[in-house]
C-alpha positions in Angstrom: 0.0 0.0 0.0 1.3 3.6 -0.9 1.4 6.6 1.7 -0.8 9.6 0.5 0.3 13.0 1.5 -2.5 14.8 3.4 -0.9 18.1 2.9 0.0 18.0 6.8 2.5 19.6 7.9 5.7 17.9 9.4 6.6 17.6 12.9 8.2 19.8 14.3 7.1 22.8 11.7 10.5 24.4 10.7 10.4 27.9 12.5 9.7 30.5 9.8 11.8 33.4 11.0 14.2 33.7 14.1 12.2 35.2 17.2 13.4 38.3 18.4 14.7 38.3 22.1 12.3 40.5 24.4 12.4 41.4 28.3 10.3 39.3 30.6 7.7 41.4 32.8 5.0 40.6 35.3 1.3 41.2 34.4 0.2 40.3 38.0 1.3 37.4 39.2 1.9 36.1 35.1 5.4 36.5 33.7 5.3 37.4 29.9 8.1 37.4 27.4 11.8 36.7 27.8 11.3 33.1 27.2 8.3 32.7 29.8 5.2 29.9 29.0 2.7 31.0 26.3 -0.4 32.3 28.8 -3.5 32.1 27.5 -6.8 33.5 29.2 -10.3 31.8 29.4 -13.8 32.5 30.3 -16.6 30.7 30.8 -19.6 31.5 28.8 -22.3 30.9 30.9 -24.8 33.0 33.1 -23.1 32.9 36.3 -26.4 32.7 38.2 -26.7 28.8 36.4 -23.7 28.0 39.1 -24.1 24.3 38.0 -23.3 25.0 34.1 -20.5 27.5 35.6 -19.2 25.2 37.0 -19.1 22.3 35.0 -17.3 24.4 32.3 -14.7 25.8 34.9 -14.3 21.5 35.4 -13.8 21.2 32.0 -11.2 24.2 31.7 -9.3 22.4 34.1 -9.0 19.4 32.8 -7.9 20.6 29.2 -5.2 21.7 31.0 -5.8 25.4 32.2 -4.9 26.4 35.6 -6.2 29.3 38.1 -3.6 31.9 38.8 
């Protein structure tokens, strides 16, 4: 049997263009730049009087991997 190419890209992706060096600062308690973790921010999208449907999507959050800071 024969491989077909899916068009997907290899792993890793080659880096496109060198990253420029920055300072790291604190946003809070969050460093950013200088080589800190990529932070992203969530919400949840549901009336926060339904505190059941709150927080079943704060559970789910969690366990994709975000964390409370």
């Amino acid at each position: 049997m024969t491989a077909v190419s899916l068009g997907m890209p290899q792993v890793p992706v080659p880096s496109v263009a060198e990253r420029r060096a920055s300072r790291r600062i604190q946003v809070g308690s969050v460093a950013v730049g200088g080589g800190a973790p990529v932070s992203v921010q969530s919400m949840t999208t549901t009336r926060t009087s339904d505190i059941g449907a709150t927080l079943q999507q704060i559970a789910e959050l969690t366990a994709s991997g975000c964390q409370i800071v």
